[in-house]
Every structure is written in structure tokens, then in C-alpha cells.
C-alpha positions in Angstrom: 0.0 0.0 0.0 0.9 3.2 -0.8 3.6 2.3 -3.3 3.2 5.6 -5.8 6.3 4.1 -7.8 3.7 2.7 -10.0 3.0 6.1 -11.2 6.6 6.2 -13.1 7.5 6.5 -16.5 7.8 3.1 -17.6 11.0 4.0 -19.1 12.3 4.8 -15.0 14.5 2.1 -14.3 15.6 3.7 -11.0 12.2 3.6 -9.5 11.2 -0.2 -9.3 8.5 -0.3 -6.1 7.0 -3.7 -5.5 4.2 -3.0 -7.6 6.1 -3.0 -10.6 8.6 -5.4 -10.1 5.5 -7.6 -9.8 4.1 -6.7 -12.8 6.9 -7.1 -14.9 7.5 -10.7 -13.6 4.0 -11.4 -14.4 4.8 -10.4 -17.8 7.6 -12.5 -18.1 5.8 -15.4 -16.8 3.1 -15.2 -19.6 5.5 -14.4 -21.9 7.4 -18.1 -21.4 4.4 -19.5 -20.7 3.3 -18.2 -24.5 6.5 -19.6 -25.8 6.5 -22.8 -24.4 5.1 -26.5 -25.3 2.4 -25.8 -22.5 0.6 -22.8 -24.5 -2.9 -24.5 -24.3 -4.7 -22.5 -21.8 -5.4 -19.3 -23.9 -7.9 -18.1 -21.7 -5.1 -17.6 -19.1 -3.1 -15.2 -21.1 -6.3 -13.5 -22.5 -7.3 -12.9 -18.0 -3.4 -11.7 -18.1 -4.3 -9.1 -21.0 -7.0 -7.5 -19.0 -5.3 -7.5 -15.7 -2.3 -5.7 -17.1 -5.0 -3.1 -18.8 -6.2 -2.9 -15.6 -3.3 -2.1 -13.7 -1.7 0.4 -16.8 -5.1 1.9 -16.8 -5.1 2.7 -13.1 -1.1 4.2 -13.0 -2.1 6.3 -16.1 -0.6 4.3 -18.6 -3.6 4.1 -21.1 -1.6 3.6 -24.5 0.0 1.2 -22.7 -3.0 -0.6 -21.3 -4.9 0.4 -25.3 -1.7 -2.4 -26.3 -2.7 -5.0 -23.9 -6.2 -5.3 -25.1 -5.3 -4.9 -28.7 -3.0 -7.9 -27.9 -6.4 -9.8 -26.2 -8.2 -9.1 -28.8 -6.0 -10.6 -31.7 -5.0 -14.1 -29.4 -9.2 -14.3 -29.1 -9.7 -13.4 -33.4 -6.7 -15.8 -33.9 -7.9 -18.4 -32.1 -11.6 -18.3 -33.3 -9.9 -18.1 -36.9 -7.9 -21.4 -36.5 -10.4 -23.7 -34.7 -13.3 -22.2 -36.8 -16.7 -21.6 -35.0 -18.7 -23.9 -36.5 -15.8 -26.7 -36.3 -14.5 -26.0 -32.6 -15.2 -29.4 -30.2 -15.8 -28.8 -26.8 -12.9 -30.6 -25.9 -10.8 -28.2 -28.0 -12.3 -25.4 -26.1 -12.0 -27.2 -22.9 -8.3 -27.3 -23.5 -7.5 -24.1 -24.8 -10.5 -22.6 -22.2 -10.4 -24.7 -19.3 -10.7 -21.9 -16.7 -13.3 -19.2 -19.0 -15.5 -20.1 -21.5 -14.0 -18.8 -24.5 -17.7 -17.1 -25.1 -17.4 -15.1 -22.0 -13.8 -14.2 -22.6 -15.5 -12.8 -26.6 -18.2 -10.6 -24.7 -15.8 -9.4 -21.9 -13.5 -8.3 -24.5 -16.1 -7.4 -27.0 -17.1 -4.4 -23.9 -13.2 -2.8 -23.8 -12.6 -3.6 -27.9 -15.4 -1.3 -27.9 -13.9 1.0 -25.8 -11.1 1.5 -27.2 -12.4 2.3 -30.4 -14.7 5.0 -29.1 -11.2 6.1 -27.5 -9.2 5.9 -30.6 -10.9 5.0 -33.6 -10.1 1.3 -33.9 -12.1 -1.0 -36.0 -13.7 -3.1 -32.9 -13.9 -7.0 -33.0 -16.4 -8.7 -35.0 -18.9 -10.6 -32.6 -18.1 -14.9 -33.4 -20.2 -16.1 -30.8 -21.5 -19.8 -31.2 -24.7 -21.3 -30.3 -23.7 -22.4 -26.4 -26.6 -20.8 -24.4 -25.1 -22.6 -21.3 -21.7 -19.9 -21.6 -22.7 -17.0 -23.6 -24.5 -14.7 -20.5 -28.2 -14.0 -20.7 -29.1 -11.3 -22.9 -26.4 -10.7 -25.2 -28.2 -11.5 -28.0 -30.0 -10.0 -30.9 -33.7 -10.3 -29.6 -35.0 -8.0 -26.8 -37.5 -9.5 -25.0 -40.6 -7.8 -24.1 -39.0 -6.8 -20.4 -35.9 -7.7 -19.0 -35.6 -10.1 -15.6 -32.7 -8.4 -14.9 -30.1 -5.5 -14.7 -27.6 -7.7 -16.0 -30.1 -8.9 -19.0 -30.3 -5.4 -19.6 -26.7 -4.7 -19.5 -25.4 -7.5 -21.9 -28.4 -6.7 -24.5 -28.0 -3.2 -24.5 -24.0 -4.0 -24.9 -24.8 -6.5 -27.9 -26.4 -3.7 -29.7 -23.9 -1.2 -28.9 -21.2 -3.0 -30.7 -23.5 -3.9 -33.3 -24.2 -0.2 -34.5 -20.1 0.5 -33.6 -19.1 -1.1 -36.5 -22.1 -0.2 -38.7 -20.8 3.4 -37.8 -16.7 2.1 -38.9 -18.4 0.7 -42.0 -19.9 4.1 -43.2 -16.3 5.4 -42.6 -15.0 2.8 -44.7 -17.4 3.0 -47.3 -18.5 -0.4 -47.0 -22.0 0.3 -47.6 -22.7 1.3 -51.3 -26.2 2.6 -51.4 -28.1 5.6 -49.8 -31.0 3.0 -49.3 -29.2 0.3 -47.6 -27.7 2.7 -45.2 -31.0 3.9 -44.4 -32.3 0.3 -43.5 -29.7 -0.5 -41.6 -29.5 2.7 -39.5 -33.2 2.5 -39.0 -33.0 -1.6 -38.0 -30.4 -0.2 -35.0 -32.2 2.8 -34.2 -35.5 0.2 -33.8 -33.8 -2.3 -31.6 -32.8 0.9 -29.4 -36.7 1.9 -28.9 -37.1 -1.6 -27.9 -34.3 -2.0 -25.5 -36.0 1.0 -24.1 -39.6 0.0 -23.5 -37.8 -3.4 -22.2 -36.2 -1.4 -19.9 -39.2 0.7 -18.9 -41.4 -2.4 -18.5 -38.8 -3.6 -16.0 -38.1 -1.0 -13.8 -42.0 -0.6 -13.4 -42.4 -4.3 -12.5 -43.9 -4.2 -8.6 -41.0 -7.0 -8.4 -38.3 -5.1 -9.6 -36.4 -3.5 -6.2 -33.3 -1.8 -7.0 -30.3 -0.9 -4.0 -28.9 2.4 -4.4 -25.7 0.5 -6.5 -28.6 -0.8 -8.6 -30.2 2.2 -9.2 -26.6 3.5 -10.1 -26.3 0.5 -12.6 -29.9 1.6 -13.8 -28.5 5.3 -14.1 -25.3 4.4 -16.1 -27.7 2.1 -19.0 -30.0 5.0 -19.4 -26.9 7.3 -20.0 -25.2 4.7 -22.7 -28.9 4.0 -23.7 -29.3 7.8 -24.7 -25.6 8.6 -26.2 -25.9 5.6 -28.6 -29.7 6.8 -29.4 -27.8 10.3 -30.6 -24.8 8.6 -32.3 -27.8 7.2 -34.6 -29.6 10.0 -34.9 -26.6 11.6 -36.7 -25.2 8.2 -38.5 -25.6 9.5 -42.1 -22.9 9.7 -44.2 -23.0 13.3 -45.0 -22.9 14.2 -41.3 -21.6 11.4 -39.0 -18.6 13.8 -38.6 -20.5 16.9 -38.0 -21.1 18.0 -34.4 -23.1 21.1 -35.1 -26.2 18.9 -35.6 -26.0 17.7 -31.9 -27.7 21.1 -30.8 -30.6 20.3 -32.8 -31.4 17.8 -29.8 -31.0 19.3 -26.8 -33.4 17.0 -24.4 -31.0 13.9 -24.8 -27.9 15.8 -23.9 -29.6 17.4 -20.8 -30.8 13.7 -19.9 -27.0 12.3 -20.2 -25.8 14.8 -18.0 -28.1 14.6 -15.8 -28.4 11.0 -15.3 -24.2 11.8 -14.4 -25.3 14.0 -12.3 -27.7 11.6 -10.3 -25.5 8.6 -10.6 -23.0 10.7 -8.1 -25.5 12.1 -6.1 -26.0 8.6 -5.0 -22.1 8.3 -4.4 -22.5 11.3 -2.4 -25.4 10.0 -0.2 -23.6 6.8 0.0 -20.3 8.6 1.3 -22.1 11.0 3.9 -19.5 13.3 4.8 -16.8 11.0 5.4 -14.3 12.4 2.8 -13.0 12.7 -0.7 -14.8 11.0 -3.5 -13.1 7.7 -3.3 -11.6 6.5 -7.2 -14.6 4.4 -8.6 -13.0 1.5 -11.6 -14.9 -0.8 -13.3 -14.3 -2.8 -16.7 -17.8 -1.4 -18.2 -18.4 2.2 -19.5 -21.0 3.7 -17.1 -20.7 7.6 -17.7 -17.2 9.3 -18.6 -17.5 8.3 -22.4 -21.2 9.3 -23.1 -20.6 12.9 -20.6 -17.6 13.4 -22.6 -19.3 12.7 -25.9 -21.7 16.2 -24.8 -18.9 18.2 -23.7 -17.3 17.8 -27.4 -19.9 17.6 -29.1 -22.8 20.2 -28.2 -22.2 23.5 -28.0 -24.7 25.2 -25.6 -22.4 26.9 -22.8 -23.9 25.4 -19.8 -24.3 21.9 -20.7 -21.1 22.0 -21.6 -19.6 23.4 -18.5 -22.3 20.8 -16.6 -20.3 17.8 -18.4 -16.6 19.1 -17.6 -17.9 19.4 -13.9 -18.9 16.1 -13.8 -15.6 14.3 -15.4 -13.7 16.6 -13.0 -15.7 15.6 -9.6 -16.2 12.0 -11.2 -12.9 10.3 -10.2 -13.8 7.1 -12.0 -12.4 5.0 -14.6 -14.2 2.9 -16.7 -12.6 0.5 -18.5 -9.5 2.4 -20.3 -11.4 6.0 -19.9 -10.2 8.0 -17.2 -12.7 10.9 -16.4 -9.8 12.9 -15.1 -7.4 12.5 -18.2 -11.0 13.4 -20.9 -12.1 16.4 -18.6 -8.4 17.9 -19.5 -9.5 17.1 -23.5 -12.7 18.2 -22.8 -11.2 21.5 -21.4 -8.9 22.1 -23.9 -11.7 21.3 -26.9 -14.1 23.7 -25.2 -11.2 26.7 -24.6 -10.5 26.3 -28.8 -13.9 26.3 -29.9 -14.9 29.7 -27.6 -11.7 31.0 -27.6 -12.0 31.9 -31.4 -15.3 33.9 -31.1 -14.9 35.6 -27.6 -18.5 35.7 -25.6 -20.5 32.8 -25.7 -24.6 32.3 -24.5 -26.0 30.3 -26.6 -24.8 27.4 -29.2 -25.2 29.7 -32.3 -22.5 31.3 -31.1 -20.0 28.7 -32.2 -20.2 28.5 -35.7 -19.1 26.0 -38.0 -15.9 28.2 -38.8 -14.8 27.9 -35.0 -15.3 24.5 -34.1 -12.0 21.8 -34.7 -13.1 18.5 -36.6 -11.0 15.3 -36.9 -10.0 15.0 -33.6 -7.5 12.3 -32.9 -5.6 11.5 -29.7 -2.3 9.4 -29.8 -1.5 7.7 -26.1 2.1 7.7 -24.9 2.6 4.1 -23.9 5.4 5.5 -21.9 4.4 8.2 -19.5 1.0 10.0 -18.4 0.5 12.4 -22.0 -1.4 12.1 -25.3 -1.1 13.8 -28.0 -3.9 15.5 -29.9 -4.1 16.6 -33.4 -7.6 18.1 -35.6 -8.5 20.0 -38.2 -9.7 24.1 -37.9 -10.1 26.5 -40.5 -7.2 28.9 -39.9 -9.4 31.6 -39.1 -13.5 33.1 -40.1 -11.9 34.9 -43.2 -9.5 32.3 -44.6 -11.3 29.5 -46.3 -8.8 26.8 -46.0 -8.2 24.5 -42.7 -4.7 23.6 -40.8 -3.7 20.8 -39.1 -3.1 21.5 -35.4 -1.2 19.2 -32.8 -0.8 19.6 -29.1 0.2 17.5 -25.7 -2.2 16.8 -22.8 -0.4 15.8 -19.7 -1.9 14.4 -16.8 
């Protein structure tokens, strides 16, 4: 306890506190263990991947913690590729899986692949679960039932479709879908499975039955806010605007509801804490709030809600999965000082024209230190008609 070594560069030789030292011989280990005649037990190094996300995650280290799961995810696409789905025996899996089911190694996975291409852009995994109701969890599936039994049910469904309409967003970017019409259909199949994860959801929560702890009703919190962001991500998934964040004013009610869903969802913290402190660090593996309350700090423009989202990454103090509300609030920041930097007094959304707002935003991780590395697109200024590529260092 207390060992802030882990904090270091991971270049710093000189400071080597237990916690490291650990690590690294953990990373040894797997990596004879990977190179050796016993090799078999895949799941093993695939738990290895996502502890050493874990642990880069929580020093700071997310490019380093990004490689990990990357890593993960090509051992699990690998493997799937050289047994083949539809060929795999279960004794193959029993000896490649004998401590996870490869099927709940694909959907954990399948959450932080997802992640980290809402981080960075990746193309995320493409879902090759098999027919084994016995290991792949309750309601990550296509069909949403009329109400869900439970939270979890609701979870894994809503997740399903998340990464389903994830890469029908990467295949507009790609051009993969020819026609205008086809688009449309499939846009509109996602944005109906959405409605109907929602009235699922409804329908449970109003069951007389249905009696929800405060960390429940937190859980309950952090679906509706996912539930709304990826409702908005659809509304805009055409190919002539997917990339343009000036129609995200045009819908003001969901943006209020994602912040404040935030908003309750740490209330409840609060409540929970009393007055015995400092908000404690909050981790968990699934996104609950920092991606979609970051998605309306970039992406709206409206002053307040803006500064309402910032606030809440900054008095968050959670990380979820590889998104650390601390490190996105400083992105956040810095988008928000651009944008109404270039056009001095802001009240209102109209006040950040098209002219002033950066596009292409990408952010590079340091798999060495605690910095990324952001670079987009902005007209050089309201007169000049041509845009500039821009490039600057967070630190955190």
C-alpha cells in the first residue's frame, strides 16, 4: 500500500516499487508461458491481458493498457480463426478454455474492444459467438424481450447492440456500404432495436417486483446514459454528417438527460459517502458515464451543458474500463477553450459557428508516460477559407 512508484515513466529504471517489479515478472511469466510447449490454456493469457490493462489503466498508462487489449483481442480473433466456430469441439475449447468459456472471454473483451475504439478509432472486433446458451450470459443477444428479468439482462443486451451499431458506424467510414437505401435500413433496424431496448427497460423497472439498491439504481442510471448517447450517435449516422457536431444542438433533451443521469449517478455516491471524505476512485471494466458525458462536452455546444459535463468528469474520479474521467475532462477542457476562444463571448450554441469549431480529432496515447497527444483539423481563421492541421500535448 501506498507504493506511488507505480506512477513512473515506464522508461524509469531507477524507480522499481513492488508493484512493478510484480508486474513485470507477471509479464515475463506469460511471456514463457506463451512460448513454451504448455501454450494450451489461452484463456489464461487473455485474464493476463486485462489485468495488465487494468493495472496500466489505473497508474495512467492508457496507451500502454490500449496495447494490452489490442493484444487480447488478436490471441481471441486468432484463435476463433484457426479452430473455426462452427468446427471448434468442446474438448478443443475445454483445452484451450479450461478456466473461462471462450464465449465469456468474446463478450468481456467485446465491452473494452469497444472502448477503445470509441477512444481511438479502432475498427472493434467482430462478434463470433456460437450457439452455447449454457456460456454466452443472458441477454447478449440479438432479440430484446418484451421486459428484462434483470439488470444484468439489460446490460449485456444493450451492450450487444452497442457494438453492433459500432461497427455499422466504422463501416460508413469505410465505405463499405454502397447505397443511400441500404444505409437507411440498416440505420433504422439499429435505431429500432434501441426503442425496444427502451420500453424493455421501462417495462422492468415498473415491474412491482423489480427492487433496485442504491448501486442498482446507479447501474440503472449508467444504462439509461449509454442508452441515450448511442440513441444520438444514430440519430446523426448519415454519411454526410456522421462527422459533424453542429447537428447535436438540434437535440438538446437527450444531452440534458445524459448529463443529468451523471449528475444523479453521483449524487447517489454522495449520499452513500455521507461526509466522510473525498470521492473515493470508482473503476470498473464497463463504461458507465465518462464516455457518453464526454461525448456532450465535445460535441454540443450550448455553454452550460457544456460546462455541466466538464464538472462532472472533473468531480467523477472514475475509470471505466480504459477512460479515465480525469485525463477526458483535461480534452474536454482544452476542446471547449478552442472552440470559444476563437469567437470571444458565448450564451448560446449559435455562437459557435461551424468556422470555430475543430473537426478530426485524434488523440495518440504515450505508452510511456501520463501524455497524449492531440491533433484536428480548424479553419485557420472566419476569413480564410482553408483548414490547418493543429497538434498539441495533454499531460496528466
Amino acid at each position: 500500500m501506498g507504493d506511488r512508484t507505480v506512477f513512473a515513466s515506464n522508461l524509469d529504471t531507477v524507480q522499481g516499487g513492488l508493484a512493478l517489479r510484480q508486474y513485470t515478472q507477471a509479464i515475463n511469466h506469460i511471456i514463457r508461458r506463451s512460448t513454451s510447449k504448455d501454450s494450451r490454456s489461452l484463456d489464461v493469457c487473455l485474464i493476463a491481458c486485462v489485468l495488465f490493462a487494468c493495472f496500466e489503466t489505473l497508474r495512467g498508462h492508457i496507451g500502454s493498457s490500449i496495447s494490452h487489449l489490442v493484444s487480447g483481442v488478436r490471441i481471441l480473433e486468432e484463435s476463433t480463426k484457426a479452430e473455426g466456430p462452427a468446427n471448434a469441439s468442446a474438448e478443443k475449447d475445454r483445452a484451450s478454455f479450461p478456466y473461462i468459456a471462450r464465449e465469456e472471454l468474446m463478450v468481456q473483451f467485446n465491452r473494452l474492444d469497444t472502448q477503445v475504439h470509441q477512444l481511438i478509432g479502432t475498427t472493434p472486433m467482430t462478434l463470433t459467438l456460437r450457439a452455447q446458451p449454457k456460456s454466452r450470459p443472458v441477454g447478449f443477444a440479438l432479440d430484446v424481450p418484451e421486459h428484462f428479468a434483470t439488470l444484468d439482462e439489460a446490460r449485456n443486451c444493450l451492450e450487444y447492440h452497442c457494438n453492433g451499431y459500432v461497427k455499422f458506424f466504422k463501416n460508413i467510414e469505410d465505405g463499405e456500404i454502397p447505397g443511400a437505401n441500404d444505409h437507411e435500413t440498416r440505420r433504422q433496424f439499429w435505431c429500432s432495436q434501441l426503442e425496444q431496448w427502451d420500453r424493455a427497460f421501462e417495462a422492468f423497472l415498473r415491474k412491482p417486483s423489480t427492487k433496485l439498491t442504491p448501486r442498482a439504481q446507479q447501474a440503472a442510471l449508467a444504462l439509461k446514459i449509454n442508452h441515450r448517447v448511442g440513441k444520438m450517435h444514430l440519430k446523426h449516422a448519415v454519411s454526410s454528417v456522421l462527422n459533424d457536431d453542429m447537428t447535436w444542438d438540434l437535440h438538446p433533451q437527450e444531452g440534458e438527460d445524459i448529463v443529468q443521469f451523471a449528475e444523479d449517478l453521483l449524487a447517489l455516491d454522495e449520499i452513500a459517502r455521507g461526509s466522510s471524505g473525498p470521492r473515493r476512485v470508482e473503476y470498473s471494466l464497463d463504461m458507465w458515464l465518462v464516455g457518453p458525458v464526454y461525448s456532450v462536452a465535445h460535441k454540443y455546444r450550448d455553454p452550460i451543458l457544456r460546462r455541466r459535463a466538464i464538472a462532472v468528469l472533473k468531480n467523477a474520479n472514475r475509470q471505466e474500463g480504459i477512460w479515465d474521467s480525469a485525463v477526458v475532462a483535461k480534452v474536454a477542457e482544452r476542446i471547449v477553450a478552442i472552440e470559444e476562444g476563437a469567437v470571444g463571448t458565448v450564451r448560446s450554441f449559435q455562437d459557435v459557428p461551424d468556422w470555430a469549431r475543430i473537426h478530426g480529432l485524434d488523440v495518440k496515447f504515450d505508452k510511456q508516460a501520463r501524455r497524449g497527444h492531440l491533433s484536428y483539423i480548424r479553419p485557420i481563421s472566419q476569413q480564410h477559407g482553408s483548414s490547418e492541421v493543429f497538434k498539441e500535448t495533454v499531460y496528466w
